[in-house]
VEXDREN-2710 file (C-alpha; in Angstrom, 1 decimal):
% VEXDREN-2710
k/r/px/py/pz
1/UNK/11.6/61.6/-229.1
2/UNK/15.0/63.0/-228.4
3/UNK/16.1/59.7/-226.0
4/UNK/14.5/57.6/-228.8
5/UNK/16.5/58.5/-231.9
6/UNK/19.9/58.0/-229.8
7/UNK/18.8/54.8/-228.4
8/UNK/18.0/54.0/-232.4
9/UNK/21.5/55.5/-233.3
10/UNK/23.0/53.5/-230.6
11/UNK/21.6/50.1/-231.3
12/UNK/22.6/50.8/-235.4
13/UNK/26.4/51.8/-234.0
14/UNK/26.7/48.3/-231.9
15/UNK/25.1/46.5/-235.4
16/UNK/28.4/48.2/-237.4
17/UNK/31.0/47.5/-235.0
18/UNK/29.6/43.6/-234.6
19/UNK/29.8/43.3/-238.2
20/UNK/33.1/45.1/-238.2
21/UNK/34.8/42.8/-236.1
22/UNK/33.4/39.3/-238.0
23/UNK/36.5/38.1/-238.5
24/UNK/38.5/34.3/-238.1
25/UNK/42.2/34.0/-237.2
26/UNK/44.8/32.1/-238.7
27/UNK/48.2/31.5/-237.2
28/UNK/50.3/29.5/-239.1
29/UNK/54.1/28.5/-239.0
30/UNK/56.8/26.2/-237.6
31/UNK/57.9/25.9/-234.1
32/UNK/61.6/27.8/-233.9
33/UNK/65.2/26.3/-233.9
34/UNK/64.0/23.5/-235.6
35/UNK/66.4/22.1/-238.3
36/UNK/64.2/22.9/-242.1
37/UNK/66.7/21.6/-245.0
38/UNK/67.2/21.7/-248.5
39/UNK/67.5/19.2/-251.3
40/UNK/71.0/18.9/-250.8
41/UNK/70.5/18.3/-246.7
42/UNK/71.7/22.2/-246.2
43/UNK/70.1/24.5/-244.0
44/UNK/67.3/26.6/-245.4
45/UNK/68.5/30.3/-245.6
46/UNK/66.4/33.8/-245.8
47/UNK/65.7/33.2/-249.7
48/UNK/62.7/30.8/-248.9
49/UNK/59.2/31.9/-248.9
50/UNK/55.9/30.1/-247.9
51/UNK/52.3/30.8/-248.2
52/UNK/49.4/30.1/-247.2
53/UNK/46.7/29.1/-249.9
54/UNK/43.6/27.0/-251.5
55/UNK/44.2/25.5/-255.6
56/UNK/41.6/26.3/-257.5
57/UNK/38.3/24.0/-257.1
58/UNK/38.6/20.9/-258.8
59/UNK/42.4/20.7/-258.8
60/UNK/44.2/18.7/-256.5
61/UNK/48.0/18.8/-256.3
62/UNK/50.1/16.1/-256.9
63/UNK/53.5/15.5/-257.4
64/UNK/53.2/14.4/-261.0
65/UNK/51.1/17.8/-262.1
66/UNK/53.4/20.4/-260.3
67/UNK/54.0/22.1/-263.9
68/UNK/50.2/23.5/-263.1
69/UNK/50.3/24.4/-259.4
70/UNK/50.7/28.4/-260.1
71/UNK/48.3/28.4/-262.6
72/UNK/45.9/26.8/-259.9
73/UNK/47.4/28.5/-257.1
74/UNK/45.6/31.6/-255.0
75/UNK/48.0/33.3/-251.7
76/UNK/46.4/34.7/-248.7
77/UNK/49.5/35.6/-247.1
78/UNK/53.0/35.2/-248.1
79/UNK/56.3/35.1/-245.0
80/UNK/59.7/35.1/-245.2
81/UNK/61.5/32.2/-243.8
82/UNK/64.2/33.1/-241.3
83/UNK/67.1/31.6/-241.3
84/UNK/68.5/32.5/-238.4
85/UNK/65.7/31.9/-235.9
86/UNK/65.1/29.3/-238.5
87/UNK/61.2/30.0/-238.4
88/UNK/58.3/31.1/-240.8
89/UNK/55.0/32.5/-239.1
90/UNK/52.1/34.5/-240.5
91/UNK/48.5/35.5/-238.8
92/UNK/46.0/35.7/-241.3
93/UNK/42.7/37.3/-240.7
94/UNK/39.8/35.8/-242.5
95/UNK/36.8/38.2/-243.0
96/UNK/35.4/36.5/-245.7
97/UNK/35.0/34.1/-248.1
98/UNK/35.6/35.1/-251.7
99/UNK/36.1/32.5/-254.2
100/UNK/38.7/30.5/-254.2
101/UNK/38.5/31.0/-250.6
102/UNK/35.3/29.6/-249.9
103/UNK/34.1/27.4/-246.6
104/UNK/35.8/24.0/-246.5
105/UNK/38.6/24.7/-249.0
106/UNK/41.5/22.8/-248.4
107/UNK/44.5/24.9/-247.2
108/UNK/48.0/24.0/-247.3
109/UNK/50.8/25.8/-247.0
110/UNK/53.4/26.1/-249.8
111/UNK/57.2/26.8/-249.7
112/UNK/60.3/27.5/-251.8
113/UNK/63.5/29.0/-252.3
114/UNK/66.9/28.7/-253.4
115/UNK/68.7/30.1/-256.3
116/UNK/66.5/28.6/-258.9
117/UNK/63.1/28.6/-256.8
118/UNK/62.9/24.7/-257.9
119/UNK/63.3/23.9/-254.3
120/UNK/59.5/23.3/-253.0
121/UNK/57.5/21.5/-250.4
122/UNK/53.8/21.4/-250.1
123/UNK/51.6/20.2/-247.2
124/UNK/48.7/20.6/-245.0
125/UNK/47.0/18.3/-242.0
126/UNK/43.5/17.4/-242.5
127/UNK/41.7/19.8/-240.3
128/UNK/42.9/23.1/-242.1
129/UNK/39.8/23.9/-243.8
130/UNK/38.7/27.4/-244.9
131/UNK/36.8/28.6/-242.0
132/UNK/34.5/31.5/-241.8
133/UNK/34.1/34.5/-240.3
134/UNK/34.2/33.9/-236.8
135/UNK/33.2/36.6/-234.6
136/UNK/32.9/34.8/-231.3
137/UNK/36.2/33.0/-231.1
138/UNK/39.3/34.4/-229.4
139/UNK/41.7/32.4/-230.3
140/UNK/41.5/31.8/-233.7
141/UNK/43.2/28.5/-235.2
142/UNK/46.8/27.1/-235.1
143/UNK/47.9/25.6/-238.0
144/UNK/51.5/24.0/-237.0
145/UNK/53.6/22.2/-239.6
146/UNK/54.3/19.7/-237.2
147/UNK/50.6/18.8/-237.4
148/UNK/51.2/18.4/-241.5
149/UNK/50.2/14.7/-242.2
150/UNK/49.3/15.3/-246.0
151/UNK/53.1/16.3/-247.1
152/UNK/52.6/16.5/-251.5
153/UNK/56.5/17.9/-252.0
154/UNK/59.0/17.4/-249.7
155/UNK/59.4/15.5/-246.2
156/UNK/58.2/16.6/-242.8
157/UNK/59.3/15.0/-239.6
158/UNK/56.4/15.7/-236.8
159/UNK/59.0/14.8/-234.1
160/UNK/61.3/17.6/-235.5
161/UNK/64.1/14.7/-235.8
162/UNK/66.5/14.8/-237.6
163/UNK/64.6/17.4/-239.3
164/UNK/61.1/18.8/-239.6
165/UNK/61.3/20.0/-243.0
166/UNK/63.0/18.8/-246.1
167/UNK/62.1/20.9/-249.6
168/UNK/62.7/18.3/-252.6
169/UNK/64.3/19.9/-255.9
170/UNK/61.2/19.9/-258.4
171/UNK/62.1/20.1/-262.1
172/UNK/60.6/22.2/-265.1
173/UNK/58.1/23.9/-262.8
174/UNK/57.4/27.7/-261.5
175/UNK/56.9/28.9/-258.4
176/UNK/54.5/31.8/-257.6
177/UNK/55.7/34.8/-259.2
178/UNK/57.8/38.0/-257.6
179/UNK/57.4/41.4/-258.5
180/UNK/60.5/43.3/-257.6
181/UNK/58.8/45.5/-255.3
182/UNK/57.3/42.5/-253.4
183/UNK/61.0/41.0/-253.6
184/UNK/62.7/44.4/-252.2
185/UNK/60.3/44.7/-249.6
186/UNK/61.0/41.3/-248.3
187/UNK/64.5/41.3/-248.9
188/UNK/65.8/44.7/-248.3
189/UNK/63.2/46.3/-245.6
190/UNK/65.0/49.3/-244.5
191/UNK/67.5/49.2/-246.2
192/UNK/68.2/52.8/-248.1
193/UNK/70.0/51.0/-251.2
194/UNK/66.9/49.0/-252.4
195/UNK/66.2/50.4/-256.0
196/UNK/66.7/48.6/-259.1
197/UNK/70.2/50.4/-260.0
198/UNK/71.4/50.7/-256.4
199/UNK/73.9/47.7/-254.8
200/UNK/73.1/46.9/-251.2
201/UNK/75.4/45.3/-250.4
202/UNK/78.7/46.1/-252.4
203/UNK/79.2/43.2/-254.4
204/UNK/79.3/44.8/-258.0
205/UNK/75.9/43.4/-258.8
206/UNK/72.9/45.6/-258.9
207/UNK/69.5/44.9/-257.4
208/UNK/68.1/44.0/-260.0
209/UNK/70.2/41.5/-261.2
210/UNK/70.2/39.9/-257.8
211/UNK/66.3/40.0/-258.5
212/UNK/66.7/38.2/-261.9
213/UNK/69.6/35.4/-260.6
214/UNK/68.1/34.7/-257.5
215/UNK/71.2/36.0/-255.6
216/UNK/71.1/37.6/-252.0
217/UNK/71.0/41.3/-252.4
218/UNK/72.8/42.0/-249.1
219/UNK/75.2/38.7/-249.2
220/UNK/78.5/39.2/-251.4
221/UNK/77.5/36.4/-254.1
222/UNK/78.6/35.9/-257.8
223/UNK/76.4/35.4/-261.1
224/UNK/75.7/32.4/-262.5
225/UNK/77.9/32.8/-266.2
226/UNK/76.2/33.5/-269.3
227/UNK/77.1/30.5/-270.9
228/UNK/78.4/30.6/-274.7
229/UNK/78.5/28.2/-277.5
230/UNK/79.0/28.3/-281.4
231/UNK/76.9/26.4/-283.7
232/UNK/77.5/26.7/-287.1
233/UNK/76.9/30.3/-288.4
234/UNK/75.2/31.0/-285.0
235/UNK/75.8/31.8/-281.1
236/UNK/74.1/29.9/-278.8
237/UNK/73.8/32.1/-275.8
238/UNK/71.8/30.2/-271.9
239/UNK/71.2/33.2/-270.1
240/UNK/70.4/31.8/-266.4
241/UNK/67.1/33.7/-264.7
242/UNK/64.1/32.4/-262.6
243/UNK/61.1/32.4/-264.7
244/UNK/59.2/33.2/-261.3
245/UNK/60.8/36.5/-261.5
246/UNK/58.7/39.4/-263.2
247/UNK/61.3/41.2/-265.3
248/UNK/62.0/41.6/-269.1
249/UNK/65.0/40.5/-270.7
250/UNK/66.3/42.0/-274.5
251/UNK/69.2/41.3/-276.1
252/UNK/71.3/44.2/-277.9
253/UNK/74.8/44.2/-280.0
254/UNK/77.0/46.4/-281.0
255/UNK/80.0/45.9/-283.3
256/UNK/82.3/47.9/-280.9
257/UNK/80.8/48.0/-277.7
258/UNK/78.9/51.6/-278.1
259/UNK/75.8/52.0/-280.3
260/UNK/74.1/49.1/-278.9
261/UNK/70.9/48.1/-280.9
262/UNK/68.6/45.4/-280.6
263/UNK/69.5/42.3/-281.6
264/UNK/65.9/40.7/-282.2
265/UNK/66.7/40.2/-286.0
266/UNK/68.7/36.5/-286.4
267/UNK/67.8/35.1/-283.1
268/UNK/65.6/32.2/-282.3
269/UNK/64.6/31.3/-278.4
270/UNK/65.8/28.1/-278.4
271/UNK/65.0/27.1/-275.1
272/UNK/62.8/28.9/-272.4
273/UNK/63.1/26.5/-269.3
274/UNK/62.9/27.7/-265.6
275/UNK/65.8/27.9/-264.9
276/UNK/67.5/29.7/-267.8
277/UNK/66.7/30.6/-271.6
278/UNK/68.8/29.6/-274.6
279/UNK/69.1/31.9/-277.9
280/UNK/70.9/31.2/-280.7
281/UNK/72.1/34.3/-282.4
282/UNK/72.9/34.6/-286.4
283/UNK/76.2/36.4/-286.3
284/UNK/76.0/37.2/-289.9
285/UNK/79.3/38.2/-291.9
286/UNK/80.4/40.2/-289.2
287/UNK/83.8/40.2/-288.1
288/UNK/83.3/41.0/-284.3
289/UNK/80.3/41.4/-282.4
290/UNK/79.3/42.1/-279.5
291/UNK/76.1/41.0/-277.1
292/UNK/74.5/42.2/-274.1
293/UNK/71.8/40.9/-272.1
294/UNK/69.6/44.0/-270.1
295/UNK/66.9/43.5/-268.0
296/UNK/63.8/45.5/-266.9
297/UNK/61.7/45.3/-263.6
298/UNK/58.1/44.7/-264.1
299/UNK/56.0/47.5/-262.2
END
């Protein structure tokens, strides 16, 4: 009875560990050193980001719809790009198949950068499906963006001449969001000056506003300006963000730069594009008057 119950316990243990190890793999990325470009025809730096993904069923990206990609849009993985090596590459393990991810879901891979985040490209090859669980194979799928023949955003050069990638600048549209932990664990891994107040790299701009403009947090870069107009009785203030970026913005004024208060009373959000929002401000009878713009991270 004894030798029965552990050949029982046994035979239950192998059942767990097969089912443990049910599992597909998916390696994704570009071959290295080749030339991936910008717009503008400059090289793509450390700022961009890709990921690998399904839209929601039903929707099918297009360049005329990209205002609803993120709205539609489900990550499995997310990789920096490197500049240097001039690479991206993720392994994604697939253990199931939870909606949006279900079997024969088209995936394509998504990237974008720059300062705004408006420079995207989108594409996929016609044999990246959603697979399932695959316990029995051992090498799992490649999924190169050489192979990319269904390119939505951008350009792709399968011969890696004179480029393989080219992003394309898309206008009034979002890319998937940031938190600033996720950004400060991409951008500043090890590095011990990586909360909000702190300034990696010594420029004079915090984290967090290298968070909110887009800016590299250990590259010596400048703001955009806070641009300022009068119109009539009222300020018109474009205060340059990423709307991708999950942080708070308030204004506050003060009539002698101390005793700052919010300034919600008299303004109006003109404006709230994606690349930067535009109040107009009643300044009232006021004299002098000063603003401030303050921003808070997003847990």
């Amino acid at each position: 009875m004894f030798l029965l119950r552990a050949l029982l316990v046994r035979i239950a243990l192998v059942i767990v560990l097969t089912k443990a190890v049910e599992a597909e793999t998916l390696k994704w990325f570009c071959d290295s050193q080749t030339m991936n470009l910008s717009s503008a025809g400059v090289p793509m730096d450390g700022g961009y980001r890709f990921e690998l993904g399904v839209f929601a069923a039903g929707f099918t990206p297009t360049a005329a719809n990209t205002a609803q990609w993120s709205a539609n849009w489900s990550a499995a993985q997310r990789v920096v790009y490197n500049g240097t090596t001039r690479v991206f590459t993720g392994v994604y393990t697939v253990t199931s198949n939870a909606a949006p991810f279900t079997v024969g879901a088209n995936a394509y891979v998504w990237g974008f950068g720059g300062r705004a985040g408006n420079e995207w490209i989108l594409f996929r090859a016609p044999s990246w499906i959603w697979p399932a669980p695959n316990p029995i194979d051992p090498f799992g799928l490649d999924w190169n963006a050489k192979d990319a023949t269904q390119v939505i955003v951008g350009n792709i050069h399968a011969s890696g001449s004179p480029f393989l990638m080219q992003a394309s600048a898309v206008v009034s549209s979002v890319p998937p969001s940031s938190t600033y932990a996720q950004w400060r664990n991409e951008e500043l891994s090890g590095v011990a000056l990586n909360g909000p107040e702190d300034d990696a790299d010594g420029d004079g701009i915090k984290n967090l506003l290298e968070f909110v403009f887009g800016t590299r947090p250990l590259t010596l870069d400048a703001l955009p300006p806070i641009g300022t107009t009068m119109v009539g009785g009222s300020i018109q203030l474009t205060v340059p963000r990423r709307l991708d970026r999950t942080a708070s913005v308030a204004l506050e004024t003060s009539t002698g730069l101390s005793g700052w208060t919010s300034a919600i009373s008299g303004v109006t959000v003109t404006s709230n594009g994606p690349e930067a929002r535009i109040l107009s401000v009643s300044v009232g009878s006021d004299s002098r008057r000063f603003f401030r713009v303050v921003f808070t991270a997003s847990p």
